[in-house]
N, C-alpha and C positions, 0 to 999 in steps of 0.2 A: 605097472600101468599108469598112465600119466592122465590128469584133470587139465581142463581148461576152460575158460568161461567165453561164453559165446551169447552175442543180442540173439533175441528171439525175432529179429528178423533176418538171421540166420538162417533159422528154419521153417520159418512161417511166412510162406507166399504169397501175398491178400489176389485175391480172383475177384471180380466184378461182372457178371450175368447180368446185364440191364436189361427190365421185362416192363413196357406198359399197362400196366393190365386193363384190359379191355370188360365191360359192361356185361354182356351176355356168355362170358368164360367163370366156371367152377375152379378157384385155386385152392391147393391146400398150403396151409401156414404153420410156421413153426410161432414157441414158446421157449424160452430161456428162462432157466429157474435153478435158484441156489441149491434147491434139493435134488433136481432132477437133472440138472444140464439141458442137454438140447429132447426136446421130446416136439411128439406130434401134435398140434393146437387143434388141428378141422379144418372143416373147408367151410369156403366162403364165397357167395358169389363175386364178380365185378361191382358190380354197380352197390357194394352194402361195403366195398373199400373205399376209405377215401381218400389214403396219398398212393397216387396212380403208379407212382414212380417207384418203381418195386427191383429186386433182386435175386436170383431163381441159384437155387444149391444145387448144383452138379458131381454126387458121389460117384457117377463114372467114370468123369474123368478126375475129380478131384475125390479118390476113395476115402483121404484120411483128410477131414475136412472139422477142424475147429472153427467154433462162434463165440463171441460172448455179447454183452449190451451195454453198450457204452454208458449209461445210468446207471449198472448194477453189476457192473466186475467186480464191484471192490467187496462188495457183499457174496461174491461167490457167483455171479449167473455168466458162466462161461462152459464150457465143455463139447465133447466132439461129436458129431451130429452120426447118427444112427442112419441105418438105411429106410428106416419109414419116413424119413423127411426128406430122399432126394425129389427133387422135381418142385420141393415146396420155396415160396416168395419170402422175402423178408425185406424190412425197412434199411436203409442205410445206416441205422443205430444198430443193429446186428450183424457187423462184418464179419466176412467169411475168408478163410486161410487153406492154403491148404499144405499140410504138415509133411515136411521132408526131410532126411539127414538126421531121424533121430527116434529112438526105441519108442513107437505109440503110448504105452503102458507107463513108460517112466515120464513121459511128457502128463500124461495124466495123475499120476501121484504130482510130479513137480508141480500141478498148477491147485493142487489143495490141499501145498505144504504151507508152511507158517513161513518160510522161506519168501516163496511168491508174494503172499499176501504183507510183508512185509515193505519190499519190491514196488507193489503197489501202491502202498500207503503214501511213497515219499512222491507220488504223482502230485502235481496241485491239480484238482479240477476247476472243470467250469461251469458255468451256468448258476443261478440262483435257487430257484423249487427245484430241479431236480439233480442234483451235481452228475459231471459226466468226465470221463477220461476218452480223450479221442484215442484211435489207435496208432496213431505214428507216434504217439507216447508212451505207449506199452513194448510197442516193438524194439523200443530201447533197451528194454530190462535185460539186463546180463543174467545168464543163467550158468550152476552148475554142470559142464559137461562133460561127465568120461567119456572114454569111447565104446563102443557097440557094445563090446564083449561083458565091458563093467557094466554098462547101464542094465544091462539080461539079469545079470549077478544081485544088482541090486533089486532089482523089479520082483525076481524070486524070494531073497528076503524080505521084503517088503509085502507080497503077500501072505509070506508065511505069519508076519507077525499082524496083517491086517485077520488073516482066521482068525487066528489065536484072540483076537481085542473082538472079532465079531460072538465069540462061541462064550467068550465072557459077557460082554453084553446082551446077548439072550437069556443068558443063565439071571443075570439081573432085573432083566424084563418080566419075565417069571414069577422072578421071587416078590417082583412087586405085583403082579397079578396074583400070587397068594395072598399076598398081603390085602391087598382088597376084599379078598374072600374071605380071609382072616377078620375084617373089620363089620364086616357085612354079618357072619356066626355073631361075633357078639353081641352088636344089636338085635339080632333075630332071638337069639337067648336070652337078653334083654324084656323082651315083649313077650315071650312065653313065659316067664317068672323062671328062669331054670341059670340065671343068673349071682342072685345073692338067696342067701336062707329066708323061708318063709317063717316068721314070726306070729304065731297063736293071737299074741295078747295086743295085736295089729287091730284097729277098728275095718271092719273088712269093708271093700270098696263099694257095696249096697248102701250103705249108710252113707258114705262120703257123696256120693249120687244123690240123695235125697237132701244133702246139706247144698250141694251143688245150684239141685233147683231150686229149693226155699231160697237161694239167694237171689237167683234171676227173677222167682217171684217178687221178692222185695223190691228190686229197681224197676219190675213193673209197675208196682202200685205207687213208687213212687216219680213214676211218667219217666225215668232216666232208660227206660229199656219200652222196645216196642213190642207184645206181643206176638208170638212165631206161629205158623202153621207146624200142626206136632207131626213129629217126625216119623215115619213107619218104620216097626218093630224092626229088631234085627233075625232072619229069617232061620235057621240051624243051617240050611245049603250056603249062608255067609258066611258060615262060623270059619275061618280058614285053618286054625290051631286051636290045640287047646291050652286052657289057662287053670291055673290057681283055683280053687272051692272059693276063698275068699277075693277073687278080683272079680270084675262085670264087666262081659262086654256091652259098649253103647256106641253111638255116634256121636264124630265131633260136635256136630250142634245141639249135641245134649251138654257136653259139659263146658260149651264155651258161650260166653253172654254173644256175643259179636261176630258176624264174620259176614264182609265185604269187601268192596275192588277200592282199586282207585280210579285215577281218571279215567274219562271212559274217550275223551278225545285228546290230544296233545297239549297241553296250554303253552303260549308262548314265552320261548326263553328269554329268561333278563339276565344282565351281567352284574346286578346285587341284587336278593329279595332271600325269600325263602328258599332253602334246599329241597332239592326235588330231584327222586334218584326214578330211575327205571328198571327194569328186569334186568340189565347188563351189568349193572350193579348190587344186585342181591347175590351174593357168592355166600357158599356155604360155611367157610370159614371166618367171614365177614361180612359186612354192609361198604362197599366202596364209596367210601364218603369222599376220597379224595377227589375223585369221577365224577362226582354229581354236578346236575345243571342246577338252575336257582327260577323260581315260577316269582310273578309279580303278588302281593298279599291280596288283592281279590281273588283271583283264583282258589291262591293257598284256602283262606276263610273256608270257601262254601265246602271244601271237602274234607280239610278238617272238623268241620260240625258234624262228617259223616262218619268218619272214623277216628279222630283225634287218635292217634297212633302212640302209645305207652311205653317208656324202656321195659325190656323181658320180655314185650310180646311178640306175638312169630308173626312176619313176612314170609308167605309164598309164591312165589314168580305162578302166575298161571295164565301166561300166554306166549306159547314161543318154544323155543327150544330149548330154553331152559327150564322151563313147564314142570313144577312138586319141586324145585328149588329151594328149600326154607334158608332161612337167617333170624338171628332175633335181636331185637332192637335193641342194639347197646349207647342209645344215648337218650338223654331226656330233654331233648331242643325240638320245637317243630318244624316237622319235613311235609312235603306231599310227595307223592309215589302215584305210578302208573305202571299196567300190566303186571299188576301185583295184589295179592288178596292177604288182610291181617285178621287172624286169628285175635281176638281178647275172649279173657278169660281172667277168674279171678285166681293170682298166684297164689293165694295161701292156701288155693285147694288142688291145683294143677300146675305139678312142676313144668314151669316152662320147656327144661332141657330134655324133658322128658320125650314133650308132646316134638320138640325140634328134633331127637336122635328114630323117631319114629318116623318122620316123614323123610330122614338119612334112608334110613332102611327100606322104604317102600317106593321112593322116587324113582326109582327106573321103571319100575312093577308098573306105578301112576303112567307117567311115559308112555309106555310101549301101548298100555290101554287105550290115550288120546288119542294115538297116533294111526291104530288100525283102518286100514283102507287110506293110507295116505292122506288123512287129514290135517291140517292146520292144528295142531295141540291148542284149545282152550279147557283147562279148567274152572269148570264154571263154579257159582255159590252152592249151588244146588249140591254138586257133587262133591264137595266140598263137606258142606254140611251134612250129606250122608257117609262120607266116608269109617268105617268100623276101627274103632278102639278099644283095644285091651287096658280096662284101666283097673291099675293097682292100689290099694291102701295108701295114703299119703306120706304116709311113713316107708311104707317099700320103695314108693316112689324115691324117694329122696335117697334111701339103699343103695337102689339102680343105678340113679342119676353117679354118685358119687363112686360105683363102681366102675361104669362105662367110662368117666373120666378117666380114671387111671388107666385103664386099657385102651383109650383113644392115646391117649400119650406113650403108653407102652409102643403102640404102632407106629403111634409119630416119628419117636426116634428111631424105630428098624430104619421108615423111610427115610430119614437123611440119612442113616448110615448107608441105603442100598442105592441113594441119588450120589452123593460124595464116592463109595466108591465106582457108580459111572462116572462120574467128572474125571476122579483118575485115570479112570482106561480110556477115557477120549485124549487125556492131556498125556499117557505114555505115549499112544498111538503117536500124537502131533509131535513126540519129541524123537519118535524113531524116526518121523520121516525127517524133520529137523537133523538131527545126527548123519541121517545118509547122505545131505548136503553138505555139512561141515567142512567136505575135505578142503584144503589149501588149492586154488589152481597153479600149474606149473607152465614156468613157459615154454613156448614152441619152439621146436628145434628151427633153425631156419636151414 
């Protein structure tokens, strides 16, 4: 069986359907995307379009009808249009083909092999904001072509080996959804004391509690802390688990001096002053300091007097979708922050990482609570400050802490082992389609 290479305006016919779209007519529109290929967008009236000068996809007469978008081939948004999108409009940056003289299936592998996209790359685009490949520069691309019978040949192994990478890939998927439930038991173990051994000769966490407030009293009397409204008891119907003879449950704003927002309107950005991060920035593994905007020093001032924000203490996003978010403050520079609430508290009696791998554990739980009846998530102070904690001797504490470490890391590595080996079965997959390409083309007999 003999290879040859053939332009893909070979087999790619461009069609041109000119439609003006008219004011008081419902069209429906197509959408071109790296993940999806050609899919169905909605309809739209006339008059809510506004380049009249449109193009209408014909899978009747053109059944096997590829698109891609001249801004974003090179990124993958090309593929062949489904039958929910005949009859539907598109712009001239979405030209339309229609595919003859060659196996559908292997045209489809071929266009998201590493082969194509290589093919592509040696395009120059044009335009400045958005780069663009016109397509009487694509239609050049020579492509690998057997004939009919190879292409079939190849198209079946090619599935066979596309299962095989999908049925690994799930299996992966998986094991990282245990793994999440794997991380999730520890911290719930964690807070139930069924973690590390309980220690007798432990000051039991009554006592720590009563050293807690003697201290918030002390920054009362000495005007550094404002008076609270006290908190209501925790109920037995709150109790969610049970804990330890020697731990107590309370509320956060029993065992934290502080807890309040930040900005409560935007303040405006400068390109030097102070750092000033937002909720988009509070990730649980970090504080995205590289992200951050910067607020002018008046601003910064009045809210810093509010919360002067401490390294150790915890950040929680609580407005938004990232809503029970926490981070904890790994620098000692001042920032201001908005859509975000900081816990203080004194660390020699409340392990930070503690009170941080708790609000890990219940973030979703917090979530799904805000969210009932499709609300906007705000986490307010209030709820905040009543929210129920299991609190341990300060010395278990620090057990804990130092346990869960090692088994966050334990996890951590499963997960780049179980991310690395996805990389590899994406990267055989792209070399088998690679490989199916490889062959030499021969010349044509004349």
């Amino acid at each position: 069986m003999s290879w040859k290479k053939v332009k893909l305006k070979q087999i790619l016919k461009q069609y041109r359907i000119e439609h003006i779209v008219q004011n008081d007519i419902e069209y429906k529109q197509v959408t071109i995307s790296k993940y999806d290929g050609v899919t169905f967008r909605g309809t739209k009236m006339g008059k809510e379009i506004g380049r009249k000068r449109q193009f209408q996809i014909d899978l009747k007469k053109y059944p096997n009808t590829l698109m891609f978008v001249r801004q974003g081939v090179q990124d993958g948004s090309i593929g062949i249009a489904p039958i929910e999108v005949d009859g539907c409009i598109a712009t001239e940056n979405m030209p339309m083909f229609s595919v003859e003289g060659i196996n559908l299936e292997y045209l489809k592998f071929l266009l998201k092999s590493p082969y194509f996209y290589d093919e592509l790359n040696k395009i120059k685009t044009t335009g400045s904001a958005q780069k663009s490949i016109h397509e009487r520069e694509i239609l050049e691309i020579e492509i690998p072509f057997p004939n009919i019978e190879e292409q079939e040949e190849i198209v079946k192994e090619l599935i066979r080996k596309k299962d095989n990478s999908f049925a690994i890939s799930t299996e992966l998927t998986h094991q990282l959804s245990l793994l999440k439930k794997l991380r999730q038991q520890f911290l719930q173990d964690a807070v139930q004391g069924k973690l590390v051994d309980q220690n007798k000769k432990d000051e039991p966490a009554s006592e720590l509690l009563k050293k807690i407030k003697a201290d918030k009293e002390k920054l009362i009397a000495e005007k550094k802390l404002k008076k609270e409204k006290e908190l209501p008891p925790i109920k037995p119907e709150e109790i969610p688990f049970e804990i330890p003879e020697n731990w107590k449950w309370c509320r956060l704003g029993e065992i934290c001096t502080k807890i309040t927002d930040g900005f409560h309107n935007t303040p405006p950005k400068v390109s030097e002053g102070i750092p000033y991060i937002a909720a988009t920035q509070v990730k649980s593994d970090k504080i995205d300091w590289d992200n951050c905007n910067y607020v002018d020093e008046k601003y910064h001032r009045e809210l810093y007097i509010k919360a002067y924000p401490q390294k150790g203490e915890l950040l929680v996003v609580n407005i938004g979708a990232g809503c029970g978010t926490p981070a904890l403050i790994d620098v000692d520079f001042e920032f201001s922050f908005k859509n975000t609430a900081i816990l203080k508290f004194n660390q020699n009696l409340i392990s930070n990482k503690l009170l941080f791998y708790y609000f890990l554990l219940r973030k979703d739980e917090i979530y799904a609570e805000l969210t009932k009846g499709g609300l906007q998530p705000f986490l307010s102070l209030k709820i905040l400050n009543e929210i129920d904690f299991p609190l341990p001797p300060i010395a278990e504490q620090n057990r804990i802490v130092q346990k869960i470490d090692e088994l966050m890391q334990y996890c951590n590595d499963l997960e780049a082992s179980i991310k690395q080996s996805e990389s590899q079965n994406e990267k055989l997959l792209q070399q088998v389609l690679r490989e199916a390409l490889r062959k030499e083309p021969v010349e044509e007999e004349v």
